[in-house]
Phi, psi and omega in degrees: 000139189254144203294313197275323163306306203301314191312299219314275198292006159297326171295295179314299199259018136301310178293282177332326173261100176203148188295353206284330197259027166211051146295333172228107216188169177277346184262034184270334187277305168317323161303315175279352162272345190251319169302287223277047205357075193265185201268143186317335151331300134002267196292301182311344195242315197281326200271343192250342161279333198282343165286335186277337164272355189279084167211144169121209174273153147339295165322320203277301191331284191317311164294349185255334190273329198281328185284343190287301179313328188287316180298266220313345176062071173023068199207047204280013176254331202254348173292300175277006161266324169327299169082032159236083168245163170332123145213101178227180200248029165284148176286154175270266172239117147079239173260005160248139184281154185304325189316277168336245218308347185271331140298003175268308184309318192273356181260350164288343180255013132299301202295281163356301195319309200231017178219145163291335176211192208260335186303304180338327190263135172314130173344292195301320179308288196322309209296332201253337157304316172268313163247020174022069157257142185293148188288125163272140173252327213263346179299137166290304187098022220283336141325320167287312173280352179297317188252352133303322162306308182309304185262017168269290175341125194224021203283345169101021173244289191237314197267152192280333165052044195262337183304281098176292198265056194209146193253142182287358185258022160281327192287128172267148179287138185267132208256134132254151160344277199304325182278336188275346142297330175280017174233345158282336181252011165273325210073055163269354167212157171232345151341105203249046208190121164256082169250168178303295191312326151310335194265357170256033158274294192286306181298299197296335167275343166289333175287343182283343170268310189227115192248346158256035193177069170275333167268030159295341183272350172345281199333308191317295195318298189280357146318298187286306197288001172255318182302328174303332185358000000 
């Protein structure tokens, strides 16, 4: 990586990371639950759906993460302790069903019974514990680290930093189609697999920048995809 890049995305993910450019975002929810000091359950719950709507455009997740919260009457720890969910085979957001989230609630209010948070689990635990999907090692999980960014990440700007005992330089960046072209047209991979081994490709070249907070280059990244527009 050459020294006139490393500034570049060094710039880039100093501006961007700032709250002015997510007010409308999936992570405006977890925040509004961190504003209003709602309890870490909460936060935790508002931070793993709204990570689990992030695919499409911005807008519609923000409007489909807002009807969910709204159902839940801004109240998701006493809504999945209830065991009274939505569950038909109508859309949410996109291709997941009200069903899909009501099976998402009830192995979350198991888990709750008998853990205080959600940070006990591992990526892979989130994917085959919570949203019991088969274990993949090669899945990027890009939802999942999405949503570990939110609650690690700790600098007091856009990520929530409720986490405590989890390290940031652990975190992988979380890879979709749109970071993994911005990260093919920086040469940070050259890889044609959107896969974990690419997304610790792309996190270990952000580590030669920021080597205790590579995912910190997100910012970069979402940074590059608005100046390319």
């Amino acid at each position: 990586m050459t020294e006139r890049l490393k500034e570049q995305l060094m710039e880039w993910a100093e501006k961007y990371n700032d709250p002015l450019y997510f007010v409308e975002d999936p992570i405006s929810f977890p925040r509004e639950f961190a504003r209003r000091d709602a309890c870490l359950q909460d936060i935790e719950i508002a931070a793993l759906f709204s990570a689990h709507f992030a695919w499409g455009r911005r807008a519609m997740i923000v409007r489909d993460c807002q009807r969910l919260f709204d159902h839940m009457e801004w109240r998701p720890l006493d809504y999945i302790m209830s065991e009274d969910y939505r569950n038909d085979d109508s859309s949410i957001h996109r291709t997941i069903k009200w069903s899909e989230v009501a099976g998402i609630c009830r192995r979350l209010r198991e888990w709750y019974r008998w853990h205080d948070s959600l940070e006990e689990l591992s990526q892979q635990e989130v994917r085959s514990i919570i949203f019991r999907q088969k274990e993949d090692r090669n899945a990027p999980n890009k939802k999942i680290n999405m949503m570990r960014r939110w609650m690690v990440r700790d600098d007091g700007k856009v990520d929530l930093g409720l986490w405590k005992h989890s390290s940031k330089e652990e975190l992988i960046i979380p890879l979709d189609v749109h970071v993994y072209d911005q990260a093919v047209a920086l040469g940070l991979t050259q890889r044609k697999q959107k896969d974990l081994k690419t997304a610790l490709e792309i996190t270990a070249a952000f580590k030669e920048i920021f080597p205790d907070d590579p995912a910190k280059g997100d910012f970069a990244l979402f940074g590059y995809g608005i100046d390319n527009a």
